[in-house]
C-alpha positions in Angstrom: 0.0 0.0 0.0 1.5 3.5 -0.7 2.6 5.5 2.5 0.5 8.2 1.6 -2.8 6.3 0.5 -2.3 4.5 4.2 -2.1 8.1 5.5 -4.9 9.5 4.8 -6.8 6.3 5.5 -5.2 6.3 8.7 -5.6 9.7 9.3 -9.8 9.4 9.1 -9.6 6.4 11.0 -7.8 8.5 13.6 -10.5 10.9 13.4 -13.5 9.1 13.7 -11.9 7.0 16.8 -10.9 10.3 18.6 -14.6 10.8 18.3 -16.1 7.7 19.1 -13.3 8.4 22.5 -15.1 12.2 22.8 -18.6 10.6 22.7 -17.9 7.7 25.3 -16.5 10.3 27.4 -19.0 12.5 27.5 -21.7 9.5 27.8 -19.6 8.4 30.9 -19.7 11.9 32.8 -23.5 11.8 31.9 -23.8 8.6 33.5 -22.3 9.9 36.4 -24.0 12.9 36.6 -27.0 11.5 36.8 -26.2 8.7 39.0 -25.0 11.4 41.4 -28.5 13.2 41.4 -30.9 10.0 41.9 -32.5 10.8 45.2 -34.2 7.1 45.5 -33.3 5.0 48.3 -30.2 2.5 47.8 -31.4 -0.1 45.8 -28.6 -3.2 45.9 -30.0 -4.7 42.0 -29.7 -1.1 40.5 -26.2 -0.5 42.2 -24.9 -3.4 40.4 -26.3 -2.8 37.2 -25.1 0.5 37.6 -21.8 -1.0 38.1 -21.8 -3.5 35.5 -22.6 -1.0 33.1 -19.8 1.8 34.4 -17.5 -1.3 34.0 -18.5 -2.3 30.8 -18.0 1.8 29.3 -15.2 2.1 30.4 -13.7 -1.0 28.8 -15.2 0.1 25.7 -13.1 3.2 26.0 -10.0 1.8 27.0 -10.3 -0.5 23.8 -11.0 2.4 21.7 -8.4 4.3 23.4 -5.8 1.2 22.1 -6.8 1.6 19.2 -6.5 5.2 18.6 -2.9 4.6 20.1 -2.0 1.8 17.6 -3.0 4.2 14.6 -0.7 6.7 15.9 2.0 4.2 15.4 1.4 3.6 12.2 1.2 7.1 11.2 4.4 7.5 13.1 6.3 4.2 11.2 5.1 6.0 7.8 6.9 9.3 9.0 10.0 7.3 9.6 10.0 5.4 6.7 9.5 2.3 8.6 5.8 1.6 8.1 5.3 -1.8 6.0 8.1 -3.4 7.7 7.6 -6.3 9.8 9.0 -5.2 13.1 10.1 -8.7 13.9 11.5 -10.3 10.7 11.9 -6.4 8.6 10.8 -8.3 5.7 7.8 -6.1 3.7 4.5 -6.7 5.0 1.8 -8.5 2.8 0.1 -5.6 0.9 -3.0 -7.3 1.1 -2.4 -7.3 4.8 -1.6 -4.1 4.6 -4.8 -3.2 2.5 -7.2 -5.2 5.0 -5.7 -3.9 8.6 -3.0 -0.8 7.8 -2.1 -0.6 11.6 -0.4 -3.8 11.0 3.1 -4.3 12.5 4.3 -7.7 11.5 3.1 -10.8 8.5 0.3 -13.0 9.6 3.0 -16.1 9.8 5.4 -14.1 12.0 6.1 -15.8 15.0 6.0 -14.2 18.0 9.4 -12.5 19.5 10.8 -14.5 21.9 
């Protein structure tokens, strides 16, 4: 894949995750905004839901949150002329793995480092 085509995919990608990030954010503080101003005695059931659910957002955020983070590698492995290199072999990366996920940092039949 050329460096620039990946850019500007990665680039919107970038975007649209820093706003997915913004919009769990914000529906987080809601949540506990709101949870803050229910007036109705303790209810054990609705705590944990409550809980379950806070949990759950939050992991959603710190996924997206990854995420964001591994397209800022790539975009920083095409600024130094790195990206498309398998960082464990440095053998070029598949272009059709390139093509399908462009945050990818090593072949599909890499092994692991060691």
């Amino acid at each position: 894949m050329d460096p620039e085509e990946a850019r500007k995919r990665l680039e919107a990608e970038k975007t649209r995750v820093a706003g997915l990030i913004a919009a769990q954010r914000n529906d987080i503080e809601v949540e506990n905004e709101s949870e803050a101003e229910e007036l109705s005695p303790f209810d054990a059931a609705d705590s944990g839901s409550d809980t379950f659910e806070r949990e759950k957002d939050l992991g959603i955020l710190d996924d997206l949150e990854a995420e964001l983070a591994e397209i800022e590698a790539a975009i920083e492995r095409i600024e130094n002329g790195t990206y498309g290199i398998d960082e464990v072999t440095g053998q070029p990366i598949d272009p059709a793995r390139l093509e399908a996920v462009p945050i990818a940092r090593t072949n599909v039949d890499t092994p692991p480092p060691a």
